[in-house]
C-alpha positions as CSV (number, residue, x, y, z in Angstrom):
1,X,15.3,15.4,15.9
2,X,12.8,18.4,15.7
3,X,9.1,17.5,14.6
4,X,9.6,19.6,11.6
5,X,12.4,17.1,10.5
6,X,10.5,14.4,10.7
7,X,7.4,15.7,9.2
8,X,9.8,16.9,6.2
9,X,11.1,13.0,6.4
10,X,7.7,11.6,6.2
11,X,6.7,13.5,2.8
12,X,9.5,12.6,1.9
13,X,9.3,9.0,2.3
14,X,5.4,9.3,1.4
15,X,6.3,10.9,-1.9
16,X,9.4,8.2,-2.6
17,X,7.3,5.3,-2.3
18,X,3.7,6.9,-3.9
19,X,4.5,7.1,-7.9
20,X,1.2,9.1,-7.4
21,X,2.1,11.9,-5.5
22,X,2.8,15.1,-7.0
23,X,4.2,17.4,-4.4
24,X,5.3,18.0,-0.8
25,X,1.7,20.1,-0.3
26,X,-0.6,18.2,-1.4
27,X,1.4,14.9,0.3
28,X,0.9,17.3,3.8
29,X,-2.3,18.0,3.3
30,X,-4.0,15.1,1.8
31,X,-2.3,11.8,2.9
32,X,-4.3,10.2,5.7
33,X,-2.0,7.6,6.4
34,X,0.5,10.5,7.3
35,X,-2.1,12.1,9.2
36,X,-2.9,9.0,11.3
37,X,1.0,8.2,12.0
38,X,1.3,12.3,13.1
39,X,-1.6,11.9,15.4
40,X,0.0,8.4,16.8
41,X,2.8,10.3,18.0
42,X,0.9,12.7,20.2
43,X,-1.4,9.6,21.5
44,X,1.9,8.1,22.0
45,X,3.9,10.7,23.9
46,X,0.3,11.0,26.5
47,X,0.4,6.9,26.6
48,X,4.3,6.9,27.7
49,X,3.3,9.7,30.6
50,X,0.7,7.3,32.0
51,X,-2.7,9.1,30.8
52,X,-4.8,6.0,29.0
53,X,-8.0,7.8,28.4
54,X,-6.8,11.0,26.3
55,X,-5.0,8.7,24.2
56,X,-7.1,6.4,23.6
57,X,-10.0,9.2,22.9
58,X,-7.6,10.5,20.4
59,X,-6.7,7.1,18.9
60,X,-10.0,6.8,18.0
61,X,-11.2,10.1,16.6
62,X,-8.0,9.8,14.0
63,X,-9.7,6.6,13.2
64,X,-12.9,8.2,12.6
65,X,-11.2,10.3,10.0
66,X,-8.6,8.6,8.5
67,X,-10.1,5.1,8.8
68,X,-6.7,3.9,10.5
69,X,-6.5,2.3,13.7
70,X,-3.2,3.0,15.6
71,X,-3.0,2.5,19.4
72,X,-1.4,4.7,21.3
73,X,0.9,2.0,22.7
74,X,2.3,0.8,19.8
75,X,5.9,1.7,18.6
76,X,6.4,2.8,15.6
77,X,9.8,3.8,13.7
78,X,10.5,6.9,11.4
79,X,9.2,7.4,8.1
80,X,6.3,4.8,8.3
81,X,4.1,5.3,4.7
82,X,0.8,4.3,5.2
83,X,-0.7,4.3,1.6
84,X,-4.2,4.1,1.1
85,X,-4.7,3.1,4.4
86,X,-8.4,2.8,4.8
87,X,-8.9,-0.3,7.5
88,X,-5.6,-0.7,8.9
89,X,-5.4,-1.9,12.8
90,X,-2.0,-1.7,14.9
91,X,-2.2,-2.9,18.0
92,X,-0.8,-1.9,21.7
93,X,2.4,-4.0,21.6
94,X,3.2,-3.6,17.9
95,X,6.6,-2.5,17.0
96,X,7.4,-1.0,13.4
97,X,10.8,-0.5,12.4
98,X,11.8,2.3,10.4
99,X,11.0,2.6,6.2
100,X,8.4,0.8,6.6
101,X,5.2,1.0,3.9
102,X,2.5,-0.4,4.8
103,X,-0.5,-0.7,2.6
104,X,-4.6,-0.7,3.1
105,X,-6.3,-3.2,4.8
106,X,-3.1,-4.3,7.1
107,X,-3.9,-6.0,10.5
108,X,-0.9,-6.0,13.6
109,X,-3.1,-8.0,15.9
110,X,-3.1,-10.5,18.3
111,X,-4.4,-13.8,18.4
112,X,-6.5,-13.8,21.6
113,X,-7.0,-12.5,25.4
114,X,-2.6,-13.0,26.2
115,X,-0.9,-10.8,28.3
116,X,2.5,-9.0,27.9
117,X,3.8,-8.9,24.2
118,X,0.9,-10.1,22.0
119,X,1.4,-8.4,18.8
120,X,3.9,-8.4,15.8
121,X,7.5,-6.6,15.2
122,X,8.5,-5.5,12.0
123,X,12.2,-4.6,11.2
124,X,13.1,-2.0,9.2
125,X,12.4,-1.4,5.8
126,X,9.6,-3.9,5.5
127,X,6.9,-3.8,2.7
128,X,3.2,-5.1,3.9
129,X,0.8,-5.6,1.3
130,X,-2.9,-5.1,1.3
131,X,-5.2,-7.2,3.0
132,X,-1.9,-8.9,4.8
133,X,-2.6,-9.9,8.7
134,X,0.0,-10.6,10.8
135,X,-0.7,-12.0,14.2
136,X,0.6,-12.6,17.3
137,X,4.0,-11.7,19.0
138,X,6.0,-12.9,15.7
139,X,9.2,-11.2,14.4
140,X,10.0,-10.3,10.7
141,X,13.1,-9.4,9.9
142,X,14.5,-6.2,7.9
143,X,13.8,-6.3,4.6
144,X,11.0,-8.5,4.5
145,X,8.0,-8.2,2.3
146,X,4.7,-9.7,2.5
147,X,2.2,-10.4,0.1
148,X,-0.9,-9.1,-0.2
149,X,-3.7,-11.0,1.9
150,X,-0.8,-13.1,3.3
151,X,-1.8,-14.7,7.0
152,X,1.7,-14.1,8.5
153,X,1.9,-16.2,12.0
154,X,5.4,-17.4,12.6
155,X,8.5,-15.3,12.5
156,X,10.2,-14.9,9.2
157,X,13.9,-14.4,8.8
158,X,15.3,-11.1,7.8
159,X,15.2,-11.0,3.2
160,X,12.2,-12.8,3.5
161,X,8.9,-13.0,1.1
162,X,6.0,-14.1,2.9
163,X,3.0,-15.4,1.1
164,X,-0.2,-17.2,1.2
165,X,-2.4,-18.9,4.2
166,X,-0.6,-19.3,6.7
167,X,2.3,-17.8,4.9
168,X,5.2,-19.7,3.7
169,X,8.6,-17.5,3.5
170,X,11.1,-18.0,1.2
171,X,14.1,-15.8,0.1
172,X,13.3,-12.4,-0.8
173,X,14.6,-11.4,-4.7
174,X,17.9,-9.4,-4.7
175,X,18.6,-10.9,-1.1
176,X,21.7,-11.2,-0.3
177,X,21.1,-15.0,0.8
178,X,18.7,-15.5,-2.4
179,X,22.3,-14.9,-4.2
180,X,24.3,-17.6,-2.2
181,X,22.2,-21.0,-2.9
182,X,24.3,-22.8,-0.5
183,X,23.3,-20.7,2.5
184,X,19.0,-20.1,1.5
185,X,18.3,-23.2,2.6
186,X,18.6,-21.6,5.8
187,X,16.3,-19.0,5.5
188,X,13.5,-21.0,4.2
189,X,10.8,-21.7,7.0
């Protein structure tokens, strides 16, 4: 996939899930949560060939302008929105799936001085609301959506809604579980 594809993806995904935005320009040249994910994937690509100082000199400058913290390490899928994203931290072992929309305030972090994994994966098509913090090596599912200032630290099970502190998860509306009573039970936590 060419980096003109996925650029053309990301406005596109930007502009799908901002009711605000009013055209592929202004998307490009405005958004800073696109700007912070395009710079990630530069820091990225030096972090994978071994250089750690570049990347991490770059990590932080985009922070410096876009008020998003990304570190180079971190994975992150295709068409990742990042709206308003003033304050949001994603750590070194962080995974994002792809379609995912993250919104301000977010916080992939760990919970102390570990080694190895230490930070969250998100699945695909994910929705994390403002304020949310998710911490530790914990897995959400696809599909899973968490509410705003949620403290997410266990695993949650794909069509899941997270909410609250420490967040409870329950079926996700328009699940398909949330349509089979016999077979939620499962997916509550």
């Amino acid at each position: 996939m060419s980096i003109f594809s996925r650029i053309r993806g990301d406005v596109a995904a930007a502009r799908s899930h901002d009711p605000a935005a009013r055209g592929g320009v202004s998307v490009f040249l405005t958004y800073s949560g696109l700007h912070a994910v395009w710079w990630h994937r530069v820091a990225h690509a030096m972090w994978r060939r071994g250089m750690r100082f570049l990347p991490r000199a770059l990590s932080q400058l985009t922070r410096f302008f876009t008020g998003i913290e990304i570190h180079p390490g971190a994975r992150i899928g295709r068409r990742l929105f990042i709206d308003h994203g003033m304050g949001v931290v994603i750590g070194e072992t962080a995974e994002i799936g792809d379609d995912v929309l993250i919104y301000h305030g977010v916080t992939l972090g760990g919970t102390g001085h570990d080694t190895g994994k230490r930070h969250p994966t998100v699945g695909d098509r994910c929705v994390i609301g403002a304020g949310a913090k998710l911490l530790g090596p914990i897995e959400l599912g696809h599909d899973c959506a968490v509410g705003a200032n949620a403290v997410v630290v266990s695993s949650a099970e794909p069509w899941s809604t997270l909410t609250g502190i420490p967040a409870a998860a329950r079926p996700r509306r328009g699940s398909p579980m949330a349509e089979r009573p016999d077979e939620a039970d499962f997916y509550m936590i």
